[in-house]
ZAMARGU-4260 file (C-alpha; in steps of 0.2 Angstrom, whole numbers, plus 5000, padded with zeros to 4 digits):
<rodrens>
0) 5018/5135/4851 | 5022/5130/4834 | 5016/5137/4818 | 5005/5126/4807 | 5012/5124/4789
5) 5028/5129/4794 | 5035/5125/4776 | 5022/5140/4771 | 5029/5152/4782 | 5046/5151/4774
10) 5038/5151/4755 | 5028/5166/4762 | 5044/5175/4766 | 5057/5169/4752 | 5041/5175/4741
15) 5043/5193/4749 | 5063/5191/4750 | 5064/5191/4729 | 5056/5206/4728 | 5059/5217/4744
20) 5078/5211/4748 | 5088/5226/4754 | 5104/5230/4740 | 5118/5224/4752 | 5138/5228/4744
25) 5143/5210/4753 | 5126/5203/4748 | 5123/5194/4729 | 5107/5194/4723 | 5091/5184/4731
30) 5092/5165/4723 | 5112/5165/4721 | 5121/5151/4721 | 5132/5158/4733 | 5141/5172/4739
35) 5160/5176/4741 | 5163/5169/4759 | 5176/5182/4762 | 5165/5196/4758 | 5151/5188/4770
40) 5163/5184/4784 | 5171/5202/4785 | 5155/5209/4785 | 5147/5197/4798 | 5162/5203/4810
45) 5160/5221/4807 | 5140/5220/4811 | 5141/5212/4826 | 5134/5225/4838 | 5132/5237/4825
50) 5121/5245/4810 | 5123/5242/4795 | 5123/5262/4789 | 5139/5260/4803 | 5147/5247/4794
55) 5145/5251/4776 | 5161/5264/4774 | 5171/5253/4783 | 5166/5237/4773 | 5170/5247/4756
60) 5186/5254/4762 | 5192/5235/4768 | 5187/5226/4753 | 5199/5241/4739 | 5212/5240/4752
65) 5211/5221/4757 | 5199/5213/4742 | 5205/5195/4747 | 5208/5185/4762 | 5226/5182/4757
70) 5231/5200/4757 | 5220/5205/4773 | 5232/5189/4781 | 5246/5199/4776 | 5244/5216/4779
75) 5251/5225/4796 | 5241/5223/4812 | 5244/5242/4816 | 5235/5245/4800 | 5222/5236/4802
80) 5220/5241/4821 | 5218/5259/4812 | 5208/5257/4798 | 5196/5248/4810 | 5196/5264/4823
85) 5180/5270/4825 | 5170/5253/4822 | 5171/5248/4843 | 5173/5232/4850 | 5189/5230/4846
90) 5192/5212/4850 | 5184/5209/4835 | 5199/5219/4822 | 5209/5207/4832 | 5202/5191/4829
95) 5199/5196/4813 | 5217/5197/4810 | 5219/5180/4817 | 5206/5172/4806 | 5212/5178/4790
100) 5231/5170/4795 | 5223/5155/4801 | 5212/5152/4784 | 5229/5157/4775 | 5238/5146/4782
105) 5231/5132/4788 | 5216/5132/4776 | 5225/5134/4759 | 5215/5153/4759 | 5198/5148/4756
110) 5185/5145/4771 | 5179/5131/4778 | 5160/5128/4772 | 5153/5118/4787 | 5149/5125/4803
115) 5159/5115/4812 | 5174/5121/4802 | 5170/5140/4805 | 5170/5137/4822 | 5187/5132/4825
120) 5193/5149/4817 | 5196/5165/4829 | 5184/5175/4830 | 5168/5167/4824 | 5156/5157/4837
125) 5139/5147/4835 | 5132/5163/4825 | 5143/5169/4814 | 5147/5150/4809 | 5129/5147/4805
130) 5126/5164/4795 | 5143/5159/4784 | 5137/5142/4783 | 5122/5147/4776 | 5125/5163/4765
135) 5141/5158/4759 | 5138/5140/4756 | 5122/5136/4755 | 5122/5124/4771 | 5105/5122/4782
140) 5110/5133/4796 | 5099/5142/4811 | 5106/5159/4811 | 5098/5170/4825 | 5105/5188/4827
145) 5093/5200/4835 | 5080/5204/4819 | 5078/5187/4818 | 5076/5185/4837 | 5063/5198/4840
150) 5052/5193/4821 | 5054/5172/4827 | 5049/5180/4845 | 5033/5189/4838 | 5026/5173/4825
155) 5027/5163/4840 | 5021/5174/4854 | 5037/5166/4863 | 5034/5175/4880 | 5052/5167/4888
160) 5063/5179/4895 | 5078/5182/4884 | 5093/5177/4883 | 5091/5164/4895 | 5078/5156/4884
165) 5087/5157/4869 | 5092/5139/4866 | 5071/5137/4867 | 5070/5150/4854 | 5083/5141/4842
170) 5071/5125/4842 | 5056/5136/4836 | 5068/5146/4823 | 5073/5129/4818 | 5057/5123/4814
175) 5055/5136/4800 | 5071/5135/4793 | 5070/5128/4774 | 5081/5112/4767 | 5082/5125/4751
180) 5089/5145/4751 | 5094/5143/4771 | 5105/5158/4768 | 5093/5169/4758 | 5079/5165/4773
185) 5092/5170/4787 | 5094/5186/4776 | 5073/5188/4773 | 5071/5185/4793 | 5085/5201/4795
190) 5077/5211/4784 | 5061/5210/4790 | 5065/5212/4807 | 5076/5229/4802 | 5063/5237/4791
195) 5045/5230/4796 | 5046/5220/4811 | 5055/5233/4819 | 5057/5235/4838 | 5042/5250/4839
200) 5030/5253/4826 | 5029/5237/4817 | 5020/5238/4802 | 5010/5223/4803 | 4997/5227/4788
205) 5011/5225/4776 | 5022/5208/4784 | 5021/5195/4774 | 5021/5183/4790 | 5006/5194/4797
210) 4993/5179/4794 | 5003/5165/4804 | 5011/5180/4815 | 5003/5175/4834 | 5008/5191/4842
215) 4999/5200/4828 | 4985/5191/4831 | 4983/5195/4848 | 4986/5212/4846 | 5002/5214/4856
220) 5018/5212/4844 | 5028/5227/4853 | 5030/5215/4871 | 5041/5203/4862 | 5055/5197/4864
225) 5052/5199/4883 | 5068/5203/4890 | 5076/5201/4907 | 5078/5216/4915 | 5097/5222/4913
230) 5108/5226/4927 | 5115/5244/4931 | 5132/5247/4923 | 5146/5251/4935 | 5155/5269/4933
235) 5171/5269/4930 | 5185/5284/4930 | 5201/5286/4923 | 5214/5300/4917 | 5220/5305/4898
240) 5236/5313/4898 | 5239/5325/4883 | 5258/5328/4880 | 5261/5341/4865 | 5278/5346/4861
245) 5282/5357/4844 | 5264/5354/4836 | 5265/5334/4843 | 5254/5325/4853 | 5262/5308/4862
250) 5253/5294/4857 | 5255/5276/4864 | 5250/5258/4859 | 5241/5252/4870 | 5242/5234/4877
255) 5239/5219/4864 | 5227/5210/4879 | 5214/5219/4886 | 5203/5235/4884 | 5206/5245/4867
260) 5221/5230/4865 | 5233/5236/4851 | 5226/5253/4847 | 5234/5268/4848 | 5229/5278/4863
265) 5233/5293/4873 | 5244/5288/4888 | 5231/5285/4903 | 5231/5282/4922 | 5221/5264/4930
270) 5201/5264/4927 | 5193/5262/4942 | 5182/5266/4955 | 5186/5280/4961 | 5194/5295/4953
275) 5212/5289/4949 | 5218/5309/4947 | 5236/5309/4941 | 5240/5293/4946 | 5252/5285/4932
280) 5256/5301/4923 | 5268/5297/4909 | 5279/5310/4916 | 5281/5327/4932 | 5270/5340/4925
285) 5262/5355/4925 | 5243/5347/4920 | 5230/5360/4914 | 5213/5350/4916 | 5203/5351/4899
290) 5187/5342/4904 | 5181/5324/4902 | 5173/5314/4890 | 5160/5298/4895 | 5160/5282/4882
295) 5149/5266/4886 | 5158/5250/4886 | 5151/5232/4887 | 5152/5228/4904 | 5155/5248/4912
300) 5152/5265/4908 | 5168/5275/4909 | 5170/5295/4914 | 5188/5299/4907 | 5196/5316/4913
305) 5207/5325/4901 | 5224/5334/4905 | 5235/5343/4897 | 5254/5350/4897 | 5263/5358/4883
310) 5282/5356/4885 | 5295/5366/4876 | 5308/5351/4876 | 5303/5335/4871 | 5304/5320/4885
315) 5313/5306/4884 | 5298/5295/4885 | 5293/5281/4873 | 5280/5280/4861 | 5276/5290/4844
320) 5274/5308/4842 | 5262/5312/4830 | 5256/5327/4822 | 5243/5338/4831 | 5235/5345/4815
325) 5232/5327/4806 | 5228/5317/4824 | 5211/5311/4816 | 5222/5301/4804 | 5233/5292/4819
330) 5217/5278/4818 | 5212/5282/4837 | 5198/5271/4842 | 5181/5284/4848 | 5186/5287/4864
335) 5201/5292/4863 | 5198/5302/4846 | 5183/5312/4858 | 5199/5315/4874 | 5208/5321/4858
340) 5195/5334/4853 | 5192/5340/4872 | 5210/5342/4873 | 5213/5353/4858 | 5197/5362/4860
345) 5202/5367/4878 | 5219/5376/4870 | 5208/5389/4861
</rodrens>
């Protein structure tokens, strides 16, 4: 299962890399040195699970408002929390936080450069310690995200079902990576993957690994990576509660642990199984329904239903009351931004 010349494989594809590397804002220049670790962590944490057309706004506007990791350890975690609204998965705006005051303070500001080291920070597991390793730092590191998975899958015709075979595919991505320029080859491997090897269509004619490419050579590159077939998601249900007094909406912080943890949110009922109605409503009410709004998590798919009451005295309930007309600027993560727009579209 091995390639022959596997030396040549990487040469082939650091060759391509020099003239075809994609123009990156956290990326220097193929055959760097290095490359500011901070800039590469942030932008490893914002593209897990997500494009890179997703996280390029979001990189620019966290490196003018936080250009070091110094000031990101020191800025407000409601802050952050919104400026990261929008980008999902928000355990990872959390443990960002938590990295950036553990390298501040316990690291003198500046990362650690082994992989060994970046893994006892919050936040960053085998993946993200080997693309830092090796991009930032220079250091011989297997870094497999899933370009890299599906291009390492098709050179070696690897027909294991993933991700239970990954540790297999790890030995075989191993056996490629280069003593020399590890982090420009983990970056080669994702930009092949992203604009030739890509899931449908690949354009083999033009891959610089089409000679040694197995999959290629038996004419079947689009069945791998075999996958395991995925489980159904359960369906969930919940209830948004829309409480508007004097041109205000309520909005509430949601719990530090758990789902959404620390955003700010609409006031809701339990998720569960069956339709929770008006179970946990912030307050006695007269609730007009406004319609629903469906978001995809992880591990469940959730149908939130969206009320809403208008009150002419304002409640004595906690929480912040924030403008109607500017509540695309309270930092609300996507779903919650979506109940939003279903309720204020349901008042016209």
């Amino acid at each position: 299962m091995f390639v022959d010349a596997p030396a040549q494989v990487a040469a082939k594809l650091l060759d391509w890399y020099d003239v075809h590397a994609r123009a990156l804002p956290w990326r220097a220049p193929p055959g760097a040195a290095r490359t500011e670790p901070y800039r590469v962590w942030l932008s490893e944490i914002m593209l897990q699970q997500t494009t890179v057309a997703a996280v390029r706004g979001y990189f620019a506007k966290f490196t003018e408002r936080w250009p070091t990791v110094n000031a990101l350890a020191n800025a407000d975690d409601a802050d952050v929390m919104a400026a990261w609204a929008g980008l999902g998965y928000y355990a990872r705006a959390r443990n960002l936080i938590a990295c950036a005051r553990a390298v501040a303070r316990d690291h003198g500001g500046h990362f650690p450069d082994s992989e060994a080291g970046l893994r006892t920070l919050p936040g960053i597991g085998d993946y993200s310690a080997a693309a830092i390793a090796a991009i930032a730092f220079g250091r011989r590191a297997v870094v497999i995200d899933a370009n890299v998975e599906r291009v390492a899958s098709r050179l070696f015709a690897f027909a294991d079902p993933l991700p239970a075979a990954r540790p297999k595919l790890r030995i075989l991505v191993d056996s490629i990576t280069p003593d020399e320029r590890a982090g420009d080859f983990a970056q080669a491997m994702m930009d092949l993957g992203s604009g030739i090897c890509t899931p449908r269509n690949p354009q083999c004619l033009i891959c610089p690994l089409r000679d040694p490419c197995a999959a290629r050579a038996a004419g079947n590159p689009e069945t791998y990576p075999v996958k395991a077939a995925k489980k159904a998601k359960p369906q969930r249900k919940g209830t948004a509660f829309w409480i508007e007094h004097d041109g205000a909406v309520l909005l509430v912080r949601r719990p530090d642990k758990g789902m959404l943890g620390g955003m700010r949110a609409l006031p809701t009922g339990p998720w569960s199984d069956e339709d929770p109605a008006l179970a946990d409503a912030p307050i006695d009410a007269d609730w007009h329904d406004a319609g629903s709004v469906t978001h995809v998590f992880t591990h469940f798919a959730l149908d939130l239903r969206v009320v809403v009451t208008r009150l002419s005295a304002r409640p004595d309930i906690s929480g912040e009351w924030w403008p109607v007309a500017s509540v695309d600027t309270a930092g609300l993560p996507t779903l919650f931004a979506r109940a939003a727009a279903r309720a204020i579209a349901g008042s016209k």
